[in-house]
C-alpha positions in Angstrom: 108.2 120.5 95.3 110.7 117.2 95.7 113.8 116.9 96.1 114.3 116.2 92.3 112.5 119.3 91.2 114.7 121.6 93.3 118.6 119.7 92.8 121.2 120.8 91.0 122.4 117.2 90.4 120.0 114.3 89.5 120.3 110.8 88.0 117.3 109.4 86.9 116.9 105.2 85.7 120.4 104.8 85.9 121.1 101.3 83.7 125.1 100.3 84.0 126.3 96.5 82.5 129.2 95.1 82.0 129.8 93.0 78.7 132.4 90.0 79.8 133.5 86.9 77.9 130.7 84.7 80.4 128.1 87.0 79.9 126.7 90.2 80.7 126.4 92.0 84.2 123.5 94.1 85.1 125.0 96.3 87.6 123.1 99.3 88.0 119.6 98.9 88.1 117.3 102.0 87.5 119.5 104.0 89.9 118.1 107.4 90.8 119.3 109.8 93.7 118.9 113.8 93.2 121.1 116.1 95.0 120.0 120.0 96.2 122.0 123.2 96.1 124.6 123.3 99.4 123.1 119.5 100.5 124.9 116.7 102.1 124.2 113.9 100.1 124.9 109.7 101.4 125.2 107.1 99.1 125.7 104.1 101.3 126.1 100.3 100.5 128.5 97.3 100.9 131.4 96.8 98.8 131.2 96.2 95.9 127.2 97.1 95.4 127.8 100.1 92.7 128.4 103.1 94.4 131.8 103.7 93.3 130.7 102.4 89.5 127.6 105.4 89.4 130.4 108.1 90.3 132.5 106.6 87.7 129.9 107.2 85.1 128.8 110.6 86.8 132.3 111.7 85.8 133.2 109.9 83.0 136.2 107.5 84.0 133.8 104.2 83.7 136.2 101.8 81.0 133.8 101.8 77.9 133.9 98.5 76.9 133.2 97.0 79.2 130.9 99.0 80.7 128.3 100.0 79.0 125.5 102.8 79.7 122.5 100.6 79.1 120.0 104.0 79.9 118.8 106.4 82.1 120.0 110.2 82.5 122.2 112.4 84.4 121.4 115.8 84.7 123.1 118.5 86.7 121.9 122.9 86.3 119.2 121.1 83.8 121.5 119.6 81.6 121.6 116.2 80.3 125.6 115.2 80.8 124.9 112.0 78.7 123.5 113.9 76.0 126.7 116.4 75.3 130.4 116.0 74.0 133.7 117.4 73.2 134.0 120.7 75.3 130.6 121.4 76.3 130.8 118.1 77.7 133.8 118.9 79.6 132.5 122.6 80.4 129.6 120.7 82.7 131.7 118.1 84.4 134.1 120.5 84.9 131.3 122.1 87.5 132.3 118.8 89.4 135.0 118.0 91.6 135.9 115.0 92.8 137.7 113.3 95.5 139.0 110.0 95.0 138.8 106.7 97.4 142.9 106.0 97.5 145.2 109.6 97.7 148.6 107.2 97.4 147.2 105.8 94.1 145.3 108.4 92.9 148.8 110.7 93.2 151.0 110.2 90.3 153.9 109.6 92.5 156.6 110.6 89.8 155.5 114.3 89.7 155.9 116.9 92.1 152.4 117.9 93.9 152.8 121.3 92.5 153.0 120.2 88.8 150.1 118.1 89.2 147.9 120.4 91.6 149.2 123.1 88.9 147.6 120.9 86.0 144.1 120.9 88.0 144.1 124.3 87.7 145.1 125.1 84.6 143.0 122.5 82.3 139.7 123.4 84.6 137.6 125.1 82.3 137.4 128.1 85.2 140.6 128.9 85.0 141.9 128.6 81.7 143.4 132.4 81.3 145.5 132.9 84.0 149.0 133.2 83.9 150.9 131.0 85.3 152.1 132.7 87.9 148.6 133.4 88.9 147.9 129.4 88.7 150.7 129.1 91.6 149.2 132.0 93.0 146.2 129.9 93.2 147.4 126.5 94.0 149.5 127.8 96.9 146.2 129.2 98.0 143.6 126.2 97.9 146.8 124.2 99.6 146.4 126.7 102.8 142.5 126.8 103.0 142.8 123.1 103.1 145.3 123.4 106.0 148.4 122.3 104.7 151.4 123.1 106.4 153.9 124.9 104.7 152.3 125.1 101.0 155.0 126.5 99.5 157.2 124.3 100.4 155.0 121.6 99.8 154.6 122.2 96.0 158.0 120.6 95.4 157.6 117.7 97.4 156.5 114.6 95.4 153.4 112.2 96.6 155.8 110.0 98.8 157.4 112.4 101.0 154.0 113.3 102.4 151.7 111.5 105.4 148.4 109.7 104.0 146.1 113.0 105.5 148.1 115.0 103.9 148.1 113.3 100.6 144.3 113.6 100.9 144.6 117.1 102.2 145.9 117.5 98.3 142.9 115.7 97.0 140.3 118.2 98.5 142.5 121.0 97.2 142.7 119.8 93.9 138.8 119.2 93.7 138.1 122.7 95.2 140.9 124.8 93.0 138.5 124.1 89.7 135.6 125.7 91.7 133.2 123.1 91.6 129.7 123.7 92.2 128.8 119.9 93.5 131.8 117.2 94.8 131.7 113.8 94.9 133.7 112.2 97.9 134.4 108.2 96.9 135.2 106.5 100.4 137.0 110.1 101.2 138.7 108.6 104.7 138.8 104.8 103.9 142.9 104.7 103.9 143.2 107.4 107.1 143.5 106.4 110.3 140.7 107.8 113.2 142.2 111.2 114.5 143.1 111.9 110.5 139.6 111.1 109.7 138.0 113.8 111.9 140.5 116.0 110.8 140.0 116.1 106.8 136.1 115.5 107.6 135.8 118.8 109.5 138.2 120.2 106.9 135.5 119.2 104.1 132.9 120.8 106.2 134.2 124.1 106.6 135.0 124.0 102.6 131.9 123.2 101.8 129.8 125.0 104.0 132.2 128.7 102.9 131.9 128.0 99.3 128.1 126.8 99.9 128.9 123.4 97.3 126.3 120.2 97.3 128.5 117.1 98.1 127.9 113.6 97.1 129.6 111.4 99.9 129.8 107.4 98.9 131.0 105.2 102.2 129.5 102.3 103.9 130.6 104.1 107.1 127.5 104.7 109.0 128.8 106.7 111.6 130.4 109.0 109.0 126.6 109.1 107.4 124.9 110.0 110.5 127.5 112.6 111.1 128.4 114.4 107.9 124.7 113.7 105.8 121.4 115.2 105.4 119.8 113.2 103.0 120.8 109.3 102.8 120.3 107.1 99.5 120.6 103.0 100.4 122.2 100.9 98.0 122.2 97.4 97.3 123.3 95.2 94.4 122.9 98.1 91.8 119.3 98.9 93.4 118.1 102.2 95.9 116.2 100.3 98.5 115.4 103.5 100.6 115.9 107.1 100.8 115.0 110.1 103.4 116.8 112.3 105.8 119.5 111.3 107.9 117.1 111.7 111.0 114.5 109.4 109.6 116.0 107.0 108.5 117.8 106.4 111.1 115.2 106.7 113.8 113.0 104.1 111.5 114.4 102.1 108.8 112.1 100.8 106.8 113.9 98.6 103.9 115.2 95.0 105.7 118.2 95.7 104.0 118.3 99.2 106.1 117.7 97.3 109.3 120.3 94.6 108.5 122.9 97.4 107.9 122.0 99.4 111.5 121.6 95.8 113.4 125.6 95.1 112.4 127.2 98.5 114.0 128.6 97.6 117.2 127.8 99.8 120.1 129.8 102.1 121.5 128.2 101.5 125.0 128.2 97.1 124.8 124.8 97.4 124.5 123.1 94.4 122.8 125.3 92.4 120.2 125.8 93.1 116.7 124.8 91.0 113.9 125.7 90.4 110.4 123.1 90.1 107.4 122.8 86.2 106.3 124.1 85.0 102.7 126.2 86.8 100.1 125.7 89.9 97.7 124.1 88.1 94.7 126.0 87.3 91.5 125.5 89.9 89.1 125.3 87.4 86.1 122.2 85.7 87.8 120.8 88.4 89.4 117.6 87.9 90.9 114.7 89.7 88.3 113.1 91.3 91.2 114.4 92.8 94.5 117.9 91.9 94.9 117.9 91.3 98.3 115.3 88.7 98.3 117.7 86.2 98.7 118.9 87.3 101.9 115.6 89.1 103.4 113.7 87.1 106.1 110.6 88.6 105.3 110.8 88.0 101.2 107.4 86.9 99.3 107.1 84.8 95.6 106.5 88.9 94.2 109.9 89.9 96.0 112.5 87.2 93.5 109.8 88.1 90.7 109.0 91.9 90.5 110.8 95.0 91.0 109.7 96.8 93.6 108.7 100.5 93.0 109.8 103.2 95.2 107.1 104.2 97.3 106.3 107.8 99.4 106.0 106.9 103.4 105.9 110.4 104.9 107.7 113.3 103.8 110.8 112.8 101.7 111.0 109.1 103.0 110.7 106.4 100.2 111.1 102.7 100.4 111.6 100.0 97.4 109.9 97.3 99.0 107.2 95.0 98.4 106.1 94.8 101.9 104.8 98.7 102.0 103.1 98.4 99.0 101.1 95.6 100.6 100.3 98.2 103.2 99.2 100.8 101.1 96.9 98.8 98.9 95.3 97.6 102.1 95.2 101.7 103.6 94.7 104.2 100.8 95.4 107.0 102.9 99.0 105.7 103.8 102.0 108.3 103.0 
């Protein structure tokens, strides 16, 4: 069975453009990623290649117009979220949490963290008939298992008289107090500083691995990846290039993005020098028809700026979008 027949969370031909005044933008391109019950999910990629745009639509804060859900499907416990609306629709996406990127401008800074932690609660479609003393209850609660110093206290404080881990300490707790089944972690320790980092990330662990939830981590922190993941999904301009276990791939990258993106982490022990990938993320208004990385891949063909390439089975769960392997397999039928 794959990994798309056993998840809990799937997105399948994922289609995302933009509708400006100079033209549309295909951004997403056929995006599809599956995530299992109580997995580590990676979705890794440079800025600005779509990550953070699939998450929008996954929870429904992508500005439509201009975006605009070209097709493809979403599907978490067998359901099509695309396909639902009004309160069934916010039934299922209230099965996700999510933590955003930014905790200082995700935190309405004019309300107390209380009254807005409070609000999670309450309009979560878990939690809808408790009193509200049992919502404080609650809220001082998910602010302690998150490791919050003084919770109580710490419910009247507004946004800005709190540190940045803490700020994202109120993030996790907010996603958690709905009782998600699956969270989504946008850039979750972008804005924190190195000792905070391992902090909130072993704090996300522990959560996660008590309340057995699937996470869906988006970064284009490699270490973090390595670390946190066990399944990685490689993104580039709107396009998977590769996908497999965190072991696999990477012990052997396949995709020349993949390789670019392992090449350009510096070494902790000064062994051999990084280097960058050549060129610039394509334009998405003249996108290249094909792979999108053709541009800047030094092994690219006439098929590569042409043609799409399909994701193909290597070993296992390991898949590759690349022309190259196909080559490979057409000349070895008994390859993957």
């Amino acid at each position: 069975m794959t990994a798309e027949e056993r998840a809990l969370f799937k997105i399948r031909n994922l289609c995302v453009a933009f509708d400006l005044f100079r033209g549309t933008l295909p951004v997403l391109d056929h995006v599809s990623l599956a995530v299992r019950r109580g997995e580590k999910i990676g979705l890794v990629g440079e800025t600005g290649c779509g990550k953070s745009v699939t998450m929008k639509v996954v929870v429904g804060i992508l500005p439509i117009p201009p975006g605009r859900i070209a097709s493809g499907e979403i599907w978490f416990d067998g359901t099509n979220i695309l396909s639902l609306h009004g309160g069934r629709l916010q039934d299922v996406r209230g099965r996700i949490g999510l933590i955003p990127q930014d905790p200082s401008a995700s935190l309405n800074p004019v309300f107390q963290v209380g009254t807005q932690l409070r609000d999670a609660i309450r309009y979560s479609h878990r939690h809808r008939n408790l009193s509200a003393k049992e919502i404080r209850r609650l809220a001082i609660d998910v602010l302690a298992e998150v490791g919050l110093p003084d919770p109580v206290r710490n419910l009247s404080n507004y946004p800005f008289q709190l540190s940045g881990g803490m700020k994202q300490r109120v993030l996790i707790a907010m996603a958690l107090a709905a009782n998600p089944e699956l969270l989504i972690a946008d850039e979750p320790t972008t804005a924190l500083d190195v000792t905070i980092q391992e902090q909130v990330l072993r704090l996300m662990r522990e959560a996660i691995d008590r309340r057995n939830l699937s996470i869906l981590i988006i970064t284009h922190n490699l270490g973090l990846i390595r670390e946190f993941t066990d399944r990685v999904y490689i993104m580039y301009a709107g396009q998977i290039g590769e996908t497999g276990s965190t072991r696999d791939l990477f012990n052997r990258p396949l995709h020349p993005y993949t390789k670019g993106l392992l090449a350009s982490v510096p070494k902790l022990t000064g062994e051999g020098v990084p280097f960058g990938i050549p060129g610039t993320v394509p334009d998405y208004l003249n996108a290249p028809s094909g792979c999108r990385f053709s541009p800047r891949c030094d092994r690219t063909t006439e098929v590569c700026a042409s043609c799409r390439p399909e994701m193909i089975l290597i070993e296992g769960e390991h898949r590759v979008a690349c022309h190259l392997y196909k080559e490979e397999q057409e000349d070895d039928p008994q390859a993957g």
